[in-house]
N, C-alpha and C positions, 0 to 999 in steps of 0.2 A: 504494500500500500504506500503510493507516495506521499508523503507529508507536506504540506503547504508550511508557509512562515507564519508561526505564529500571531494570529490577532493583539492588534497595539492595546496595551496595557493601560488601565488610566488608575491612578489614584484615587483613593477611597477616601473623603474629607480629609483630614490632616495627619491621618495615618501612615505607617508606611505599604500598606496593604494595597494589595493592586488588583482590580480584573480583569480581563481578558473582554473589547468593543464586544461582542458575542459570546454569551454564557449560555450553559445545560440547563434547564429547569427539568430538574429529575422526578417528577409526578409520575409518568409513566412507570417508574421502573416500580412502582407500589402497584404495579395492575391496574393503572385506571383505564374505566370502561371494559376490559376486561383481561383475560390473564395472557403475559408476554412468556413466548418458549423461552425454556431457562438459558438457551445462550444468545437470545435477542441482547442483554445486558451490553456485554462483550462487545459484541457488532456496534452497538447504538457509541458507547464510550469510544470504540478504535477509534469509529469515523470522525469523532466531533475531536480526536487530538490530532488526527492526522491533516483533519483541516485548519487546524492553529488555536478550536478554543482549549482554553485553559480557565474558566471560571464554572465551578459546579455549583448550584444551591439545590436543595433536599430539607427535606420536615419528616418529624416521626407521624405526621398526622398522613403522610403518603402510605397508603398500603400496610397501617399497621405498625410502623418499621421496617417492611420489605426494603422500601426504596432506597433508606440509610443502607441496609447490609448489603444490598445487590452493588452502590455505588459505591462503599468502602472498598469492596473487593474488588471490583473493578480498577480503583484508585491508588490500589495498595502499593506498587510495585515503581509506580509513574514520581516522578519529581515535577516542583516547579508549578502547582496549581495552585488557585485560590478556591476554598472550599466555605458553601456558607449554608447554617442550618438553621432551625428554630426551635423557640421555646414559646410554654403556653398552655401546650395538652402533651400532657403527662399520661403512659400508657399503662393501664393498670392490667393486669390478667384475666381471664373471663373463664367462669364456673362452667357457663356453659358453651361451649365452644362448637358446636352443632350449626350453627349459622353462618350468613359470611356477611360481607361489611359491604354490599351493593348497594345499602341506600346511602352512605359518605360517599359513592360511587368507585369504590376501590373491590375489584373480583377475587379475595381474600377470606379464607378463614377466619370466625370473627372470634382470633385467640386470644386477644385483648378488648378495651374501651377506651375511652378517651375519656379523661378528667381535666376537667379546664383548671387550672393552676398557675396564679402567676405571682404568684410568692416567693419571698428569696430562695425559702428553700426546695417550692417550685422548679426555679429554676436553676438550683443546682442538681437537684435528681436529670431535670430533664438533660441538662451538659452532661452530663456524668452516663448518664445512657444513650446520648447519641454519641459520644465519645467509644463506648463501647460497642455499638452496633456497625460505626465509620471504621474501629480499628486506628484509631487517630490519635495522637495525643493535645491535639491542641486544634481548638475550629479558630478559624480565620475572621470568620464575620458571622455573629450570635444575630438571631433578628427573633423582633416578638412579634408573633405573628398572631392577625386576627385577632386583635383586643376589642372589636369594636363594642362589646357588651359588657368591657371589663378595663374600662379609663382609666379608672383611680386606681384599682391594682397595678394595673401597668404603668401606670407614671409615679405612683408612689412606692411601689416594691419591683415590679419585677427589671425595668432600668436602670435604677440604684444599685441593682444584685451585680447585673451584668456591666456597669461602670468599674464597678469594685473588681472582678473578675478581667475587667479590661488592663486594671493598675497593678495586677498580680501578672500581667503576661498570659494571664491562660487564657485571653480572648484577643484576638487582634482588633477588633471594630466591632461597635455594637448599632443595631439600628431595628427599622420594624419594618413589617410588610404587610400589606393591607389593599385591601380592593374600592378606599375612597382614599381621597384627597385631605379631607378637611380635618379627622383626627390626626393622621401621619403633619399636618402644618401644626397644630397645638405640641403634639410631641415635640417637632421640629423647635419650636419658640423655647420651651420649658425642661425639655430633657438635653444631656449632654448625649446627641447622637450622632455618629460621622454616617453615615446612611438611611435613604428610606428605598424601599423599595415597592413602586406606583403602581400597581394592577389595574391594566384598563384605561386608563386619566390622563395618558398622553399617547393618542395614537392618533392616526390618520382621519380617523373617525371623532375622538373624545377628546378632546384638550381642555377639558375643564379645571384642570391642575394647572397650566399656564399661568391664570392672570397671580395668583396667590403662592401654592407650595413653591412652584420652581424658582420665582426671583427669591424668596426666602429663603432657600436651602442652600443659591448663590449668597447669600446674604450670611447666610453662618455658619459658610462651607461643608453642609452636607452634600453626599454625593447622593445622585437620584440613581436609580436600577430601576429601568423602566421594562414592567413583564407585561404578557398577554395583549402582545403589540398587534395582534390577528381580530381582537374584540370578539373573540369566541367563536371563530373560524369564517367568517365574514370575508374579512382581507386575505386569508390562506392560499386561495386558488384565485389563479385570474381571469376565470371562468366564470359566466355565470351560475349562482346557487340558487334554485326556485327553496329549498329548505333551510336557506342560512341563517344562521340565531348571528343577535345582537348583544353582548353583554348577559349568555346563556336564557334569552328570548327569542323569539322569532321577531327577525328583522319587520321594523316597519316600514311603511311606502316610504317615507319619506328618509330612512335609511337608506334603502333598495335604491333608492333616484341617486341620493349621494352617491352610491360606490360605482351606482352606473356611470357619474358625469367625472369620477375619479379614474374610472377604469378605460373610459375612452379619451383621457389628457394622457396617460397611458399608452396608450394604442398611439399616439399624436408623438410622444417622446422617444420610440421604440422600449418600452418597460414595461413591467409588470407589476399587478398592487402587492404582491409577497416583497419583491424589492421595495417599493416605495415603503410597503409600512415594516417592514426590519429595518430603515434606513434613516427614519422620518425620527424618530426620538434622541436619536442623535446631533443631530443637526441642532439641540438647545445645548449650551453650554455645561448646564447643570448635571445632561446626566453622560454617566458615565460607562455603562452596558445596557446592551439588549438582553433580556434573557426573557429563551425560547425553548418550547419544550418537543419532544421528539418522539415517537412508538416503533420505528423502525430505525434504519441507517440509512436508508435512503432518504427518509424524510429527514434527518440530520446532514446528508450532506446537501440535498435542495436547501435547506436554511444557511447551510455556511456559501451558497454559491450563490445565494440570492441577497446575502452580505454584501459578499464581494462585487456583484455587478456593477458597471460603472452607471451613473444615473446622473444626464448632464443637469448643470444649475439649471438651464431655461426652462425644465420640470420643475422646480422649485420655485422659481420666480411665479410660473405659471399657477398654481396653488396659491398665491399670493392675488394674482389677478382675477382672478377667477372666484374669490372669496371661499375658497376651499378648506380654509385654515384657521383657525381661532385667531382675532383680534392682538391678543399678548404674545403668541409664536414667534418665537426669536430666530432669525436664522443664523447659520454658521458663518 
C-alpha cells in the first residue's frame, strides 16, 4: 500500500498537541448501524494512515467499548498519532446480557449500560478504563462529551477533574464535544479548554456556530474540531438523494433546493459536494481538523481523496455570491 505524506498538522489551543487537517471518527468500529467483519478494523485504520491521517477520536459510548478496543489494537504498534477520547458515560456491566444495544444504534451485545457520570471521580474511572481498553498510557485530548442535560456537573466537576489531570501530564488537552453551538460557547467563556469539538454547526449547510462560538474560540485560543461535516449524509454523495436526512431528519424542501443550487455551482466549478463540504470548515481560521467517520476502507480513502482534491477559490468566492454561506463565514 503506498503511503501518501502525511496530512498538515495544526495545533490544539496552546498546547503542544497537534492533529492531523483530517481525522478518524471511530463510531463505526463500535458496530454502528450494524456489525463490521472483524478484520474491517484493520482495513479501515491501514487506509486512513496510509493516506496521511494521523488524528483518531473514539468514546466508550461507541459500541459499548468495542470501538476503544478495536482502535487500541489497531493503534498499538503505529507511532506519531494524536489520539482523542471521552468522558461522561461510564460503563457499568449488565445482569442481563441477552439483548443488544440497537436502540443507542450500536449492533452489540448489551454486556454493559451506560451511567451518565461527570464527577471527578466520574471521570477518573472513565480515563482509567479507556486507558485500559486503548492499551494507552496516556490520551492526548480528554473531551466531555454530550453534557447537554448535565451543565453544572460539567463545568463544575467534570472540567476541573480533567484540568487537574491536564497539570499532572496524564492529559494532553482537554475540551468537549457536543452537537450545539451555544453550550460548547458558555464552556468556551468559563472553562479552561484548549478544544471544542462542533457537531453539525459549521458545514456547508449549518453555520450557525459562525457568528458567536468560532470568533470566541479565536478569541481564547480554542481550537474548533469540526465533525459531521456531511449533516447526516446529505452532503456525502454528489448525487442526488430522494431519502437524504438532515441533521438525522428527513431533508426538507427547502434543504433539498439548497444542496441542489450547491450541487450545481459544483457541476459549474468541476467538484463535488463531499469535497466542498470536507473542505468548507477549514477554510475558518478557528478550526483546526475535519473529522470524518468511515465503515469500510474504501469509504476512508474516498474521504482522504476528496481532502485532497484541488477546489479552485472562484468556488468559494462563488458561495459568497451566490448567498450560499452564513453572513459571519470567514474565509481563508
Amino acid at each position: 500500500m503506498t503511503e501518501r505524506e502525511p496530512f498538515r498538522q495544526n495545533r490544539i489551543g496552546r498546547t503542544d498537541i497537534t492533529v492531523s487537517e483530517l481525522g478518524y471518527g471511530a463510531s463505526a468500529l463500535g458496530n454502528l448501524y450494524q456489525e463490521m467483519p472483524e478484520d474491517e478494523p484493520r482495513r479501515i485504520i491501514d487506509e486512513a494512515w496510509s493516506q496521511g491521517v494521523r488524528y483518531f477520536d473514539v468514546a466508550p459510548h461507541y459500541g459499548l467499548g468495542l470501538a476503544e478496543t478495536r482502535l487500541g489494537a489497531e493503534l498499538r504498534e503505529r507511532e506519531g498519532y494524536t489520539l482523542s477520547t471521552k468522558v461522561g458515560r461510564i460503563l457499568e456491566p449488565n445482569e442481563d446480557t441477552s439483548g443488544n444495544d440497537l436502540e443507542n444504534l450500536f449492533a452489540v451485545p448489551s454486556t454493559h449500560r451506560r451511567v451518565w457520570d461527570f464527577s471527578a471521580a466520574g471521570v477518573q474511572r472513565s480515563i482509567a478504563d479507556s486507558l485500559d481498553r486503548l492499551g494507552v498510557e496516556r490520551i492526548d485530548i480528554a473531551l466531555v462529551h454530550d453534557p447537554d442535560d448535565h451543565y453544572e456537573a460539567a463545568r463544575d466537576h467534570a472540567f476541573p477533574e480533567l484540568a487537574r489531570l491536564r497539570e499532572q501530564g496524564r492529559i494532553g488537552a482537554i475540551g468537549a464535544g457536543m452537537n450545539q453551538w451555544e453550550m460548547l460557547a458558555d464552556f468556551v467563556t468559563h472553562c479552561d479548554l484548549d478544544v471544542v469539538v462542533l457537531a453539525g454547526r459549521y458545514t456547508l449547510l449549518d453555520q450557525t456556530a459562525a457568528e458567536t462560538l468560532l470568533p470566541l474560540c479565536q478569541e481564547k485560543g480554542v481550537s474548533v474540531i469540526a465533525a459531521a461535516v456531511f449533516n447526516s449524509g446529505i452532503l456525502a454523495t454528489h448525487a442526488p438523494n430522494p431519502d437524504a436526512r438532515f441533521n438525522y431528519v428527513p431533508a426538507s424542501p427547502s434543504i433539498v433546493d439548497r444542496v441542489s443550487r450547491l450541487r450545481r455551482l459544483c457541476d459549474e466549478h468541476g467538484i463535488t459536494l463531499p469535497q466542498a463540504a470536507l473542505q468548507f470548515p477549514l477554510r475558518h481560521p478557528a478550526v483546526a481538523s475535519v473529522l470524518v467517520g468511515a465503515s469500510s476502507d474504501a469509504e476512508m480513502r474516498a474521504n482522504c481523496e476528496n481532502m485532497r482534491a484541488p477546489v479552485p477559490e472562484e468556488f468559494w468566492d462563488a458561495l459568497m455570491n451566490e448567498d450560499l454561506t452564513g453572513p459571519a463565514w470567514v474565509p481563508a
